[in-house]
N, C-alpha and C positions, 0 to 999 in steps of 0.2 A: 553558459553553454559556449561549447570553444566550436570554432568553422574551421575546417583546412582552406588554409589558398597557397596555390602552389606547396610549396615546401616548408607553408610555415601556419603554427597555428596561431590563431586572433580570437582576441574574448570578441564573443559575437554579442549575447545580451543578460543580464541575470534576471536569474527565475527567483519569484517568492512564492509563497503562500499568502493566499487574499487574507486568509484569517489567520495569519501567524503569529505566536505569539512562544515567547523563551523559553527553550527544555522541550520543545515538539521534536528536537533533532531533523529535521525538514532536509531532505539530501542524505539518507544517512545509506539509501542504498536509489540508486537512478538505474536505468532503463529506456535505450531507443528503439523506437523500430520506426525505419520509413520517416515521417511526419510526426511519428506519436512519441512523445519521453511520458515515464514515468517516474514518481518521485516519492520515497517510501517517508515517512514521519511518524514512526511508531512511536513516541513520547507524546502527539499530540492527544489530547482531551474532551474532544467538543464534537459531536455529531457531525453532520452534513451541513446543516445549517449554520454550525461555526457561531463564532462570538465576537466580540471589540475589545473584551472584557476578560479576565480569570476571574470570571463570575463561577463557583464551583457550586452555585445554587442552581444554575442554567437547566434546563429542562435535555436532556439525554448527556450531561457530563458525566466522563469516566476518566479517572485519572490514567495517564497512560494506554488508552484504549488503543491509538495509534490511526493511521488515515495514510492514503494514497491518491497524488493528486496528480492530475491528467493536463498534457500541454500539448497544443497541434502547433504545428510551423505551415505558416503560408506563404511561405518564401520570403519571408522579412521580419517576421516577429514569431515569437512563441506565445501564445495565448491559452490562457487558461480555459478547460475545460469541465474538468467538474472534479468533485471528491469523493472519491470513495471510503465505505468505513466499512467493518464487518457488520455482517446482517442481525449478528448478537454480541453487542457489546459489555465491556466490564472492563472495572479497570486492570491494569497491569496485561492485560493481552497481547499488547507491540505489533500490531496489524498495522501491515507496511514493513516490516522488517527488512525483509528482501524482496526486493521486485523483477519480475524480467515480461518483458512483451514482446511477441512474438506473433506478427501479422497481427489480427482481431483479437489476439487472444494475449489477455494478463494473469501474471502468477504472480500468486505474493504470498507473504509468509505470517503467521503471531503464535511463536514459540511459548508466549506466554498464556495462551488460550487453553482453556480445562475444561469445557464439552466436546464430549465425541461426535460426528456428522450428524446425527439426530439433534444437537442441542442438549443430549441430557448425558448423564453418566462423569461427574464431575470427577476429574484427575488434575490434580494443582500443577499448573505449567507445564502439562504433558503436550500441546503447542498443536497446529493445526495449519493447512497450506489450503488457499483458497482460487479458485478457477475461475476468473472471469471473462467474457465476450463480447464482444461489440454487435450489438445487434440494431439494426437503423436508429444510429446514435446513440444507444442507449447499453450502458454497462451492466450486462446480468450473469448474477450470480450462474455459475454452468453447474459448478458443486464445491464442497467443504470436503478436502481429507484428510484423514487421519492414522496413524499407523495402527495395522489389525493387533500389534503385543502393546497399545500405549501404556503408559507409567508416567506416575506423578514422575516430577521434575526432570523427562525427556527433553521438554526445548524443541519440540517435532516442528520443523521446516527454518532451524537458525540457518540454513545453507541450503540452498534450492538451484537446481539450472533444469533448465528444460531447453529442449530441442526440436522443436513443434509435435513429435510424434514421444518421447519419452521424459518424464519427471524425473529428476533425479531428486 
């Protein structure tokens, strides 16, 4: 993370991921708002709970599943806050793809994702953009969407911008 001072910019501090681990791509799409950065790792594999390990016996492992990881600034460091994954995982998804935040509110993308908003009606990589909120402390799912003509091999949310009032 870079700071402006005056006229010039300064590496301020580097972010990792607590459970990181090679090919998660961690940074592959970031997001500030305020205090808040987001950090998309669509390559990563491992639940919420994360691993030490590429234990690929681990209980919620999906290869490629993908995760979004949450950092506040307190005026002196960036600290980790939590991670998120989608609420239905599988492998090859890419949840995290692209990320933007926006006041309370995160969007994020897994072009690789093949259920429609209900969770069922499977289309291979027809992709999916996911809405979530800050709600006292706590990141909830708002909603899962998906395009009304989806099709296998869409890629639905590879590029995402939102503007607090419209998705693009």
């Amino acid at each position: 993370v870079f700071s402006k001072f005056g006229s010039f910019w300064r590496d301020a501090v580097k972010i990792t991921a607590p459970d990181r681990q090679e090919f998660d791509f961690f940074g592959y799409s970031v997001s500030i708002s305020g205090s808040l950065c987001a950090v998309g790792a669509p390559g990563e594999d491992h639940d919420q709970t994360g691993t030490g390990t590429s234990n690929t016996t681990q209980s919620g492992y999906a290869s490629n599943s993908g995760a979004v990881y949450l950092y506040s600034y307190d005026g002196a460091n960036w600290n980790f806050l939590t991670k998120l994954t989608a609420p239905v995982r599988e492998a090859s998804d890419q949840f995290g793809t692209k990320v933007l935040l926006y006041g309370n509110r995160l969007i994020t993308s897994a072009p690789g994702e093949d259920h429609d908003a209900s969770e069922a009606n499977l289309l291979s990589n027809s992709g999916s953009v996911y809405s979530f909120v800050l709600q006292n402390g706590t990141w909830v799912l708002e909603q899962k969407i998906v395009a009304s003509d989806r099709a296998s091999g869409d890629e639905f949310g590879n590029s995402v911008d939102f503007d607090g009032t419209t998705l693009v």
